[in-house]
Structures are given as structure tokens and as C-alpha cells.
C-alpha positions as CSV (number, residue, x, y, z in Angstrom):
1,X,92.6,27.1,93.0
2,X,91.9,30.9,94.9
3,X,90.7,30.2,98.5
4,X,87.9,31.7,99.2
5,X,88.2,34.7,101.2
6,X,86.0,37.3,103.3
7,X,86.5,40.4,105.3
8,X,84.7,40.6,108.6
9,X,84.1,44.1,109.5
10,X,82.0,45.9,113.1
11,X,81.2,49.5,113.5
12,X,83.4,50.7,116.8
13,X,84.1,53.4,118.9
14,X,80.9,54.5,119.4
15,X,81.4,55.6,123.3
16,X,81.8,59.1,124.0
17,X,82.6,61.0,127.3
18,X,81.6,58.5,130.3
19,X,79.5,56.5,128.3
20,X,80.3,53.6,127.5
21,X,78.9,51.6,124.0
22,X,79.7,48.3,122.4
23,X,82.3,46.1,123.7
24,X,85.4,46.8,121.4
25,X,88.0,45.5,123.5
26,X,86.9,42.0,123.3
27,X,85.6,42.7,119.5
28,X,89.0,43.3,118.1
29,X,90.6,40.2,118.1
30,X,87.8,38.9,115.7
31,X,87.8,41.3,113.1
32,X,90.1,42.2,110.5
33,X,88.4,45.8,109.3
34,X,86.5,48.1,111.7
35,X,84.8,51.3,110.8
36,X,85.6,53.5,113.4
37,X,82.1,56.7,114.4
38,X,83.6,60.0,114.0
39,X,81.9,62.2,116.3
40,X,78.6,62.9,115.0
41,X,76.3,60.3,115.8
42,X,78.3,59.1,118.4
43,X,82.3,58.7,119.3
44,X,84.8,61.8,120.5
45,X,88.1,62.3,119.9
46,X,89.7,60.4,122.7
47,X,87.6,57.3,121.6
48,X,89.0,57.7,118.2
49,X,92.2,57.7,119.6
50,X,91.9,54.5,122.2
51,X,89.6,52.6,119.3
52,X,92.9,53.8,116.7
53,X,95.1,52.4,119.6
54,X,93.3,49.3,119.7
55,X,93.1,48.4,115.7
56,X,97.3,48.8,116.0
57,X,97.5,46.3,118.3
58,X,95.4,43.9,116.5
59,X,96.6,44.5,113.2
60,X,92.9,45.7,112.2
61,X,92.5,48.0,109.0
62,X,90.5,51.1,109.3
63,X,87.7,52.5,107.3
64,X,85.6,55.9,108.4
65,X,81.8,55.6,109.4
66,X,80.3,59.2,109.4
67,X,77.0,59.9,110.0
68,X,74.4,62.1,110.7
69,X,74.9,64.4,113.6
70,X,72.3,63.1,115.7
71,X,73.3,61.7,119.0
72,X,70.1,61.2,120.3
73,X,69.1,59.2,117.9
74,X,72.6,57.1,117.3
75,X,72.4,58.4,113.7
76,X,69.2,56.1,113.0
77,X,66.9,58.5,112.0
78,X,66.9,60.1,108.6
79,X,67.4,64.1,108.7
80,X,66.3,66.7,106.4
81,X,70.1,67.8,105.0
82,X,70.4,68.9,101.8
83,X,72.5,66.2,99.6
84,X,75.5,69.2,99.3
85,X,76.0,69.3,103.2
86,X,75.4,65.5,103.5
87,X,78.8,65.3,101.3
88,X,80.1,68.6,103.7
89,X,80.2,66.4,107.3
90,X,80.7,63.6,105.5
91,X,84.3,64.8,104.4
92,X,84.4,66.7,107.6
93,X,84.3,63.3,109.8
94,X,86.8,61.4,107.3
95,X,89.1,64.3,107.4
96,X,89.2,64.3,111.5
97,X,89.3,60.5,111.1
98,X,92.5,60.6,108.6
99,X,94.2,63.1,110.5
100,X,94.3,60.8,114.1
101,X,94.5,58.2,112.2
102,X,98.0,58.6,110.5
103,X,99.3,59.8,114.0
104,X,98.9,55.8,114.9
105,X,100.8,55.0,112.3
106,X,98.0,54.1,110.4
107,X,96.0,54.6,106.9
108,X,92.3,55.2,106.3
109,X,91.2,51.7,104.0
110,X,87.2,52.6,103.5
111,X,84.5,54.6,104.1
112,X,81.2,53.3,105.2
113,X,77.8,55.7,106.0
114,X,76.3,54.8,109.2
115,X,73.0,54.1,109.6
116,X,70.1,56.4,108.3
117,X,72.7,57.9,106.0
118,X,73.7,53.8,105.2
119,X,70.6,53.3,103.7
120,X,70.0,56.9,102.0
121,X,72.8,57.0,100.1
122,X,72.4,53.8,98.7
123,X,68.8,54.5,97.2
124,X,69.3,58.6,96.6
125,X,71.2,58.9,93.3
126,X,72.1,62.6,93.9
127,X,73.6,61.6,97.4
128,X,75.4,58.6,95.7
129,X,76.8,61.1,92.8
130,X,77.5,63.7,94.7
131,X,79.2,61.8,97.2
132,X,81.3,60.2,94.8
133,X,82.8,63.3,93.3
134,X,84.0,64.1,97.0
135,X,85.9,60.6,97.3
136,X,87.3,60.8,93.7
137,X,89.2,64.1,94.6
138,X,90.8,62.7,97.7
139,X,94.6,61.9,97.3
140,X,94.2,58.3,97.9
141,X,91.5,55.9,96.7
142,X,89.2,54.9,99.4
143,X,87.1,51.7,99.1
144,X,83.4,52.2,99.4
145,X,81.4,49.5,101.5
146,X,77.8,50.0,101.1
147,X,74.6,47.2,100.2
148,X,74.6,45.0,97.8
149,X,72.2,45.7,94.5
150,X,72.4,49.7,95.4
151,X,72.3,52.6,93.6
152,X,75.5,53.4,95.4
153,X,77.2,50.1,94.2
154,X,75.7,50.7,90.6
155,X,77.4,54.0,90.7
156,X,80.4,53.5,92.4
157,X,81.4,50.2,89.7
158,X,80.6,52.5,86.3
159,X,83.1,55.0,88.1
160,X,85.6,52.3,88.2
161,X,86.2,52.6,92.2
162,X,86.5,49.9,94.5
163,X,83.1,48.8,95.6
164,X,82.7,46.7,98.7
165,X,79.3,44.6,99.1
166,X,78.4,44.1,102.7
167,X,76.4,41.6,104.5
168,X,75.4,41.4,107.8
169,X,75.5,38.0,110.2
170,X,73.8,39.3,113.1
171,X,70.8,40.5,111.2
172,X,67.7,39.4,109.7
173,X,66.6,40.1,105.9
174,X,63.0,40.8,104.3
175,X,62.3,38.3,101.3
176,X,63.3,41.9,99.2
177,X,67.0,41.5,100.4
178,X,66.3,44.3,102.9
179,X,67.5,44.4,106.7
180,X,64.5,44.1,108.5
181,X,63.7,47.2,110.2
182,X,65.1,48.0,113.8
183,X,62.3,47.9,116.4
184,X,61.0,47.3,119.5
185,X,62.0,43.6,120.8
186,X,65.3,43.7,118.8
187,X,62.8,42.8,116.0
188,X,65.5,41.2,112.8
189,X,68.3,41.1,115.5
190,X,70.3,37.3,115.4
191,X,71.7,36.9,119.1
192,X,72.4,33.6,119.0
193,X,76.4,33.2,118.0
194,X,75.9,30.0,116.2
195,X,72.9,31.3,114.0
196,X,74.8,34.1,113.2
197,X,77.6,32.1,112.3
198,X,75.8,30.2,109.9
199,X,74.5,32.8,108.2
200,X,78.1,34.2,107.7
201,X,78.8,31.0,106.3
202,X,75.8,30.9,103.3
203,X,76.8,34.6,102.9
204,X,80.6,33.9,102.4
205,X,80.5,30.3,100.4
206,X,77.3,30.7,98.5
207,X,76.5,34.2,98.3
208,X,73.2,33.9,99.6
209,X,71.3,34.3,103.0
210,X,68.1,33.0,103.7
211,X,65.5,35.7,104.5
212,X,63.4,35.7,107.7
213,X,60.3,34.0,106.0
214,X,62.6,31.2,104.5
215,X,63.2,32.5,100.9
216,X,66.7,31.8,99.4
217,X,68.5,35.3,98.6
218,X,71.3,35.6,96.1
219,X,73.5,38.3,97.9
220,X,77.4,38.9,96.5
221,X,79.1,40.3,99.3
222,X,82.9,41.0,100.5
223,X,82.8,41.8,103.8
224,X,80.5,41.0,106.5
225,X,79.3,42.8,109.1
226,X,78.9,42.3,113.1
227,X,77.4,45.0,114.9
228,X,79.4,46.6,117.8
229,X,76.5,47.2,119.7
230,X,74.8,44.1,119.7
231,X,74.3,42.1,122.8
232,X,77.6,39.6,123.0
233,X,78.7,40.7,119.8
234,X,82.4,39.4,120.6
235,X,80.7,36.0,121.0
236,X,79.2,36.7,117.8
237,X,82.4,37.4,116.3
238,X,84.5,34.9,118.0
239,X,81.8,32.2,116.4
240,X,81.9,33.7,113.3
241,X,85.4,33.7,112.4
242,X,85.9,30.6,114.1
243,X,83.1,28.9,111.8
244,X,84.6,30.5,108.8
245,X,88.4,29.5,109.6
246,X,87.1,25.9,110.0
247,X,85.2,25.8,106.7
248,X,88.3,26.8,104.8
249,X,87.3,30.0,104.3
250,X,90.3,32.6,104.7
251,X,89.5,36.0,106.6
252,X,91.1,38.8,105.7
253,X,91.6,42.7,105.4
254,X,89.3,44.6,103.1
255,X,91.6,46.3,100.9
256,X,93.6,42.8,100.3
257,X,90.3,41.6,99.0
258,X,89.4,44.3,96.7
259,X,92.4,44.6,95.0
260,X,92.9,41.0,93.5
């Protein structure tokens, strides 16, 4: 019998210049993917380089996370691009990304949107297509991690590329399937390591999550997601890998995932 197996993924290198975001250092051991920000909404090239530096050590595969170039709002806020230059810094970010990366010695596993662009591509069909017919061109296939149920997964699986379902531990869902919205209070944010951890658990054994009012949620998912910037989110991790490990429940790289 196939163990049961999960990827658990954070969004990283997010400081730029002397500021200082997330807590990557202590978040590395804990994962085995990490999407690294590629200088728009937040990152610079020598925190590409230190997070790059960092995933070598740790044996952690690498995926891209462009998005909007909008530091002021982290990449959060949805901007009036047309779907053609969307696609533009999109490849732009990877392409920076691909270069540093294969100076470490290493190779660029999957692309993920960050953010505002997260959530636009997976409902705007034209952004989805479009953005496909970029990532089809590229020399190497790239596995695409997006939400489940999406336009962007719907599209992306009658292409025949590798689709990557994500779910989230450290946040809360509508009784839709939805991430409830960001907001004042950390409204939908799950601080507590051991809640989060068993909410990885549901997501990874049963496929499901149970929303914020209660409601049971079929959700299909590959790789989980911890947020960088979340308060203690190496805590978070270190529970939820621990709780996985435990329930028999290998974790492993992305790309090993998707191709079996």
C-alpha cells in the first residue's frame, strides 16, 4: 500500500534592504518546498540569494512566487494590469529567479502567484490561458500550485501540465471553500501551532478542512501551505510536520509528489 504523502510549502524571502520579514531561518528546516518573492511585491536580489543559500542547506526545492509590483501593499491589493503584462512580470520575476537560482546549484520546481495575483488568476480565464501559454514555452516543465476547484487548475489539467492543489494550515476557510479575507484583527489567521496542525492533518488524510462556521469541506490538495509571515510560523511548521510525521503521513518535495 502507497504512503500517504504531502508537500509542505511557505512563501519566503520576502525581506528587502534593512527590513526584515518572516522568520526564514527558523522556517527552513520544516518545509520541504518554498516559493521564494522575486522582487516586486517584496524581496531583492541579495535576499534571493541568502533565501537560495538557505533552501541548499536544507535540501528545500524551489518554486517562483511573482507578484504584483506593489510593495506598499505586499502584493495584496489587486491592480489594474492588463492580462498581457500580467504574463510580462510574471516571466520577468521567474526569469531573475531561474537565473540565481541555478548559480546555487539549484533548479526552479514551481511557480506559484502571490497574493492578489493568487486569487486573480485562478478565477480570470484569460489570465489563466494566457499565463499558461507563457509556462508551456519554457524549456522545462514547471509545476503550477494554485487553489483547489479553480479555473486555473481546470485549465492547467485539460493542458496536461502538472497541477498542484494547495491548502493552507494557518488559515481559516468560508463555508464556500474560500480563505477568509485578510483584515483587521488577523481576521481567518490560525496562530495556535496545534490548531493549525490539525487542520494540516484533515487536509492531508481526508482531504477536507472544516470551514470557520463548522461545515465539513471536501478539498484535494498536494501541498500545504504555512505562511512566512505569520506570527511564529516556525512553531507552526515545526507542529505541523511533526503532527504529520507522527500520523504516518510522509512529507516530501513537490515535484516527487506530482510525478507518481
Amino acid at each position: 500500500m502507497k504512503r500517504m504523502a504531502i508537500d509542505l510549502n511557505s512563501d519566503v524571502g520576502e525581506s528587502f534592504g534593512p527590513y526584515k520579514m518572516g522568520q526564514d531561518e527558523d522556517l527552513f528546516p520544516f518545509l520541504t518546498s518554498a516559493n521564494i518573492a522575486c522582487g516586486f511585491h517584496a524581496g531583492d536580489p541579495t535576499t534571493i540569494r541568502k533565501t537560495l543559500d538557505l533552501a541548499a542547506r536544507h535540501k528545500v526545492a524551489v518554486g517562483a512566487h511573482p507578484g504584483y509590483p506593489d510593495r506598499l501593499h505586499l502584493g495584496r491589493v489587486a491592480l489594474p494590469y492588463s492580462a498581457e503584462e500580467v504574463v510580462d512580470f510574471i516571466l520577468y520575476q521567474m526569469g531573475a529567479l531561474q537565473v540565481m537560482a541555478e548559480s546555487a546549484g539549484l533548479k526552479l520546481h514551481q511557480v506559484k502567484l502571490h497574493g492578489a495575483l493568487y486569487h486573480r488568476a485562478a478565477e480570470d480565464p484569460r489570465l489563466a490561458e494566457m499565463f499558461l501559454d507563457a509556462v508551456v514555452r519554457l524549456q522545462h516543465p514547471i509545476i503550477i500550485v494554485g487553489p483547489p476547484n479553480s479555473v486555473l487548475q481546470k485549465e492547467s489539467e485539460e493542458r496536461g501540465l502538472d497541477y498542484a492543489a494547495e491548502g493552507f494550515a494557518d488559515r481559516q476557510y468560508t463555508d464556500e471553500g474560500i480563505l477568509v479575507p485578510r483584515g483587521s484583527n488577523h481576521a481567518g489567521l490560525i496562530a495556535d501551532p496545534q490548531a493549525a496542525a490539525e487542520q494540516a492533518l484533515l487536509l492531508a488524510r481526508e482531504h477536507r478542512i472544516n470551514s470557520a462556521s463548522g461545515k465539513r469541506i471536501e478539498m484535494n490538495v498536494q501541498t500545504i501551505c504555512i505562511h512566512g509571515d505569520t506570527p511564529g510560523a516556525w512553531k507552526i511548521a515545526r507542529a505541523v510536520r511533526e503532527k504529520l510525521e507522527q500520523s504516518k503521513i510522509a512529507v516530501r518535495p513537490l515535484y516527487s509528489i506530482v510525478s507518481e
